[in-house]
N, C-alpha and C positions, 0 to 999 in steps of 0.2 A: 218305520225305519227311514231316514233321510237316506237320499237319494247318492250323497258323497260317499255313506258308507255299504250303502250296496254296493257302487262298482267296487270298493276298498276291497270289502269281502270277497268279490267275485272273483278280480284278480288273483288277491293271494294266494284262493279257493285253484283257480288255473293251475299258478307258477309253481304248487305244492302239490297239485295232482297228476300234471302232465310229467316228472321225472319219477313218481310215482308210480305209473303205469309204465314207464318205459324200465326202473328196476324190478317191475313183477313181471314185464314180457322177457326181462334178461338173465330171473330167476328161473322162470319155466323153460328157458332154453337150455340153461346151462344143468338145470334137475336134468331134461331130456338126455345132454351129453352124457352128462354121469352115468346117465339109466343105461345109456346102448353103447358105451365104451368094450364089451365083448371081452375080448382078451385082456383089458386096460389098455387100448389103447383105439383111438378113436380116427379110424383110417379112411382116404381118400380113394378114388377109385383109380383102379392101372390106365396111365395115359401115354402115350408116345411121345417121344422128342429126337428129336432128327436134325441134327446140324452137321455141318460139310467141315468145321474148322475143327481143333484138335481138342477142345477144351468146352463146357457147358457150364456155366457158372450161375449159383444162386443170383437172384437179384440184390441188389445195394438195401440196405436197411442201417436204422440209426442201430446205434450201440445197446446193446439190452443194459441195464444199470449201471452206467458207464461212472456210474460216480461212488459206487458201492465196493470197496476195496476187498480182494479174495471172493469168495462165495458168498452166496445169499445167505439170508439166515433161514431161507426155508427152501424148500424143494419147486422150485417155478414150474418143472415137469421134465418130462422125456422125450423126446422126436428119434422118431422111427423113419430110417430112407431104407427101400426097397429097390434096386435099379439090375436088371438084366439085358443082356446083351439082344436084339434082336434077330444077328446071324448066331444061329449054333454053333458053340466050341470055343464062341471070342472071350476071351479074361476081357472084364469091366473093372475099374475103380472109382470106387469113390471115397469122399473123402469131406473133411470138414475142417478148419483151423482158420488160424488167426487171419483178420484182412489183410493186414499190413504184408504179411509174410506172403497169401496167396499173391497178391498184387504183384508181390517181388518177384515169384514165380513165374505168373504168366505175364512178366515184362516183356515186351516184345514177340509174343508169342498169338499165332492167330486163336483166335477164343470168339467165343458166342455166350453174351449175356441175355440169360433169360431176364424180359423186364414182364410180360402181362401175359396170363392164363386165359382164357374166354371159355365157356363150354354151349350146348348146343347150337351148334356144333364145336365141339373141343378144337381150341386152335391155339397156339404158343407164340406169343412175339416175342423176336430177339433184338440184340442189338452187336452188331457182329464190329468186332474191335480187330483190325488186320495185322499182321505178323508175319512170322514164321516160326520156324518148328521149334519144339521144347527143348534145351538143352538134355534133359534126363527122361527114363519116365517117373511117372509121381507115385507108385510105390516107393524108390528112395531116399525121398526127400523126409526130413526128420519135421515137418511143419505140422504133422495132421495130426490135432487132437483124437481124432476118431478116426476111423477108417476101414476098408473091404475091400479085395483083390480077389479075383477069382475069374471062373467059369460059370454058368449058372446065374440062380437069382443072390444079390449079395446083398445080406443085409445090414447096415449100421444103425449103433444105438447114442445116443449123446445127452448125456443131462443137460439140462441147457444150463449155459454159466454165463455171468457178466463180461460184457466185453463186445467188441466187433470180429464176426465170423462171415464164413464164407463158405459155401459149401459146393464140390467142382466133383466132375462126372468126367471122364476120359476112359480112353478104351487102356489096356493097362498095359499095351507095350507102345503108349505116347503117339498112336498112329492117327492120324486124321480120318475122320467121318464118325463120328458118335452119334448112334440109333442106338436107342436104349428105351425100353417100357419103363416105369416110375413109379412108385406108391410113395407116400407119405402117411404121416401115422404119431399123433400125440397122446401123450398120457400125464395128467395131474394129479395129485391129491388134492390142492386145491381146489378144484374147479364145485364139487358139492358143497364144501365149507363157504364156497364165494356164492352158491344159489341159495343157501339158505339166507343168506346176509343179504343177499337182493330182496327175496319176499318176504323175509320181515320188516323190512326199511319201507317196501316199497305198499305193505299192505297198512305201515305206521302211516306213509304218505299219503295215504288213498282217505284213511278214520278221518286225518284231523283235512284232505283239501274238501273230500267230498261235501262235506255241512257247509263247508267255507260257500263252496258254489252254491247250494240249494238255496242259504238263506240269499245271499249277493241277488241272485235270479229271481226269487222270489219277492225282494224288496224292488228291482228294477221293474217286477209285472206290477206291480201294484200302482208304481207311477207310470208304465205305460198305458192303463186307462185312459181312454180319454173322454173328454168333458162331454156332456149331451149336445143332441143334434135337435135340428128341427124339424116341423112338419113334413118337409119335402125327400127327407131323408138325408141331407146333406148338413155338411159342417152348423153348427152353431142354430142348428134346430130346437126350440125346447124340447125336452122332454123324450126325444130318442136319441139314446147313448150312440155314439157311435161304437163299432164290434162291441155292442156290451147289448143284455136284454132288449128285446123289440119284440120279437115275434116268435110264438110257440114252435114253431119248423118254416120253415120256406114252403109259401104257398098256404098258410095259417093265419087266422089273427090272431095277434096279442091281446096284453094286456091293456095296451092303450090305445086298440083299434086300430094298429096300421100293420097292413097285411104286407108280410115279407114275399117277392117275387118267389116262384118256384126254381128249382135250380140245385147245382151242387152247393155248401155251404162253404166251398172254401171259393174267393174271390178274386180277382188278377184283372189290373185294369194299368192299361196305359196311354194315356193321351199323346201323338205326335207334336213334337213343337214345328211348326208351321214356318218357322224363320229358323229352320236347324244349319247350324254351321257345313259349309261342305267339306273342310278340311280339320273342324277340330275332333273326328272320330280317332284321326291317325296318335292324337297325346293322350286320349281318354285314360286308354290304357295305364300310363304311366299317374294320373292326374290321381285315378281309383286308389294308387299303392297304398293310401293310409287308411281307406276303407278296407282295402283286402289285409291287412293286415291285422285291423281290428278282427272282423270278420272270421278270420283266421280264430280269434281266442273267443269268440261268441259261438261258434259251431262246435267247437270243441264244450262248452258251457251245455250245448242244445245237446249234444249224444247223451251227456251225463244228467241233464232234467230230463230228456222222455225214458229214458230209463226207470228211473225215480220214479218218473210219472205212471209208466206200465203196472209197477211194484201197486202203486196206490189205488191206479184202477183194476189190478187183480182181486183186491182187498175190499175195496169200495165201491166200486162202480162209477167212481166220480174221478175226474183229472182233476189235479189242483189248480185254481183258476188263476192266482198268481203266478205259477207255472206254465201255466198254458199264454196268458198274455203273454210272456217274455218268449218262449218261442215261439208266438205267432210273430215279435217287434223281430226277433233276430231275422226270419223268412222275408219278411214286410224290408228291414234295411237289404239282404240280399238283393231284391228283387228291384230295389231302389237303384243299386250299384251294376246289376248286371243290364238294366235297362237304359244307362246311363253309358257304360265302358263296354260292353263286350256279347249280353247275349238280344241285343235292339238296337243301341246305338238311336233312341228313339228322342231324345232332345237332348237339348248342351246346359242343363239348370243340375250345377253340383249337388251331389246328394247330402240332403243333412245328419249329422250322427247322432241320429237317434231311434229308439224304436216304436216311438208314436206312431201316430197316423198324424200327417201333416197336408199341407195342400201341393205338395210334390204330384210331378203328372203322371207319378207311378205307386201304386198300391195294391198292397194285399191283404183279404183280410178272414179269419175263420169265425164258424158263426159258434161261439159257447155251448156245448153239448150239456146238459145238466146230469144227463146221464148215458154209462155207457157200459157194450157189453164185456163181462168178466172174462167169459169165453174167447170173443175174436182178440182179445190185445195179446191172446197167447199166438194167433196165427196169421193177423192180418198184414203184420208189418214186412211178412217174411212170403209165405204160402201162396196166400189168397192174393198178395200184388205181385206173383212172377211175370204173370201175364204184363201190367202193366210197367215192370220193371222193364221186360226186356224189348219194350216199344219204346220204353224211356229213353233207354241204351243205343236202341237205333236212330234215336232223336240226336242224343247228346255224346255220343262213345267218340272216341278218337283214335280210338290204334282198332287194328285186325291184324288175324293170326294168319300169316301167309305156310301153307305146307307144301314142302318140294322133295323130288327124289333125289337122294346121291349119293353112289356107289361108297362102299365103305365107311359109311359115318358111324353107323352104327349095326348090331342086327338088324334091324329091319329096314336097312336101308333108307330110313327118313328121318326129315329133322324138322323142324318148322324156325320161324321168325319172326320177331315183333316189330309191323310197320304202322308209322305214323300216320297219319290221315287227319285231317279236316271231320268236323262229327258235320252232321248236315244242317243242325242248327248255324253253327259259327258257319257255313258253304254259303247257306242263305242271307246272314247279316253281313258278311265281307263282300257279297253281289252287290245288296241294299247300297251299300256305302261307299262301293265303286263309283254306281250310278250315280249315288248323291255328289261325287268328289265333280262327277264330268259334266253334270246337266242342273245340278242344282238342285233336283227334286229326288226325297224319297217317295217312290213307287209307293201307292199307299196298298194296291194287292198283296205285294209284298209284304208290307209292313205287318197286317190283318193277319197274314199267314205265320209271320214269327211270331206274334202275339198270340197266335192258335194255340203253337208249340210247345210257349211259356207255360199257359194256363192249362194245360196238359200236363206239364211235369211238374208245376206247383199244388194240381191238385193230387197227383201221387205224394208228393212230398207230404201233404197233411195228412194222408190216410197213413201213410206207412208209418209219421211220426205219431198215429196213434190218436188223432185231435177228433176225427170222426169215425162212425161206422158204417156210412154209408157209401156204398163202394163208387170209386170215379165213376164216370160212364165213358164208353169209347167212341170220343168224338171231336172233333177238332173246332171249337168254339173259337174261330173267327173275331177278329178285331177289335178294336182298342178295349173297348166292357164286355162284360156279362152279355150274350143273345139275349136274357130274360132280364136286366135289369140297366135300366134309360142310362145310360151318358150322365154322369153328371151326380146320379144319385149317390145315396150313401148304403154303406155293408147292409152286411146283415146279421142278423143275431137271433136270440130265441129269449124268450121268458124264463123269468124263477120262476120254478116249479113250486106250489104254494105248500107251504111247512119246509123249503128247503132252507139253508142256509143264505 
């Protein structure tokens, strides 16, 4: 297969997969609704609202089928308000009708527009519109489609109709201060008719993107081979491939007599540029956008071939090797762009796009397994790398979960929050790059240490993507190459197995 019509594939294989899985994630949500609708009708939990002015108004929304004259021609659904008073014995109303008319209503009248809900902890924003008092109270008024007056919990029901509505909360003798508890509650026939239509479409989308990618990926591995190396192990060597056949395992000889360094099989090497800019780290980022954005539909490519590729070494024993080259190129341009923009900042030489190996001063590369086990691809990617996930995570995380007390949020009196942070990767390359901006020099300790980091999570990355069986080891391998394998040299790889393919 040429090269132009792999990516063709690969793409369309993407643009045809990716709304595919997003109507089978919308199928199984909306089956879910259907499933636990209870009563028929699919309710919110009781919240408080509490405003000082006379009036609580739904938030602003466009017109529901503003262009569809009289009623739908099918049933859109039901909404269910629930609103009681929070002092005992107070009549509450509510109420629903047209904008125009509400608006007319609370002309000049102090009111409180609900615009944003938040929960843990549950909080209500308003937007308080000034006034004064109502001319009437709003049971009299002839505007309300719908509506509830009482004592107690009151509940409204309202088919939903085309048009622009409004929905208002008031204590029912028009007095100011509305504290009122609140549920809400929808019900559809729709809503199972529209899930089946999602996962059918969305599992039509999946048939015809998923081949699209496999083959697209599989013709782009095939020309990610790259040309043999030579003696020394380096580029343009006869007769040893580069990441292609060399040597039986690491620490072995081949077939051709050159003995592969001991070591993990998966590689991570970066050379410092030595005249690095001191100030072009600050655009990197922006320079990256068209790498990251490829990247972006190449990772998404990588989920759906180790998949694939699980499936084949459950079956076989064997990864597919046009498979396996293409997400080794996708890891290898990663590692090219985050060395370059954000997680090294280690020279200012633009990345190429492609997923060769090239003479870039960054590379990665995994050594060909010819075979592997049927058993670990069920639990290696998940089980057996928790451990090194969750050093991953303290490597590379960026948010923590801050927990605090306070009075009445909830039963049990706590709530927690999600704070941003610095992961200690990106702590350590924004130090690097400081210093580089003030003095001119990257710290080359430094440096060694974030290259540690890398080769650390790029070699979880190959075990969890299934490429070997040999489990990381836990250790922080230091500096621009391989501890076991010379500066300069070339990957590694392993021998056909004799009678293999």
């Amino acid at each position: 297969m040429k090269k132009p019509a792999a990516v063709i594939m690969l793409i369309l294989g993407i643009l045809i997969t990716l709304p595919g899985l997003a109507a089978l994630a919308g199928g199984a949500l909306a089956s879910a609704v259907g499933t636990i609708q209870g009563d028929g009708y699919l309710t919110s939990g009781t919240s408080r609202f509490s405003v000082s002015s006379f009036a609580l108004t739904s938030p602003r929304a466009d017109a529901i089928g503003e262009d569809v004259p009289g009623r739908l021609p099918f049933d859109v659904g039901t909404l269910r308000l629930r609103v009681e008073s929070v002092a005992p014995e107070k009549p509450v109303f509510i109420g629903i009708g047209p904008q125009s008319d509400v608006e007319q209503y609370l002309a000049g009248v102090h009111h409180s527009e609900l615009l944003n809900i938040r929960q843990r902890p549950f909080r209500a924003e308003y937007r308080d519109v000034p006034g004064g008092t109502p001319a009437s109270p709003p049971a009299g008024q002839r505007i309300w489609t719908a509506s509830a007056s009482g004592t107690g919990q009151q509940e409204l029901t309202w088919n939903i109709a085309p048009g622009a509505w409004e929905v208002v909360v008031m204590n029912a003798d028009a007095s100011a201060g509305v504290d009122v508890q609140a549920q809400a509650g929808f019900r559809s026939d729709l809503i199972r008719p529209a899930a089946t239509g999602m996962l059918v479409g969305g599992i039509i989308a999946l048939l015809l993107g998923v081949p699209l990618i496999i083959f697209g990926a599989a013709g782009l591995g095939r020309h990610a081979v790259p040309a043999p190396a030579g003696p020394t192990g380096g580029p343009g060597t006869p007769g040893i491939p580069s990441g292609g056949p060399v040597a039986a395992s690491p620490g072995q000889p081949s077939t051709t007599g050159v003995r592969t360094p001991p070591g993990y099989p998966a590689r991570l090497t970066g050379a410092l540029d030595p005249a690095i800019s001191r100030w072009m780290w600050l655009v990197k980022w922006f320079l990256a956008i068209p790498h990251i954005i490829v990247l972006f539909f190449l990772w998404f490519a990588f989920a759906i071939t180790t998949i694939v590729a699980g499936f084949a070494i459950l079956f076989t024993g064997r990864y597919p090797r046009a498979l396996f080259e293409f997400n080794v190129g996708v890891l290898r341009w990663n590692w090219r762009v985050a060395f370059y923009a954000y997680a090294a900042v280690g020279t200012d030489v633009y990345p190429p796009f492609t997923l060769k190996r090239t003479d870039y001063p960054a590379d990665f590369d995994v050594a060909y397994p010819q075979r592997l086990s049927r058993g670990l691809v069920l639990v290696k990617w998940w089980l057996l790398s928790i451990p090194h996930l969750l050093l991953v995570a303290v490597f590379t995380g960026t948010r923590e979960t801050v927990w605090r007390q306070e009075g009445e949020v909830n039963v049990l009196g706590a709530t927690y929050e999600r704070v941003s942070g610095p992961s200690l990767l990106g702590l350590l390359v924004l130090i690097a790059a400081v210093i580089l901006l003030f003095t001119g020099q990257y710290q080359r300790p430094l440096f060694d240490f974030i290259l540690g980091i890398n080769r650390w999570v790029y070699r979880v990355l190959a075990y969890t993507a299934l490429m070997r069986d040999e489990y990381p080891p836990f250790r922080l391998d230091q500096g621009p190459s391989e501890p076991d394998w010379p500066e300069g040299a070339g990957p590694v790889g392993e021998a056909p197995v004799a009678g293999a393919p």
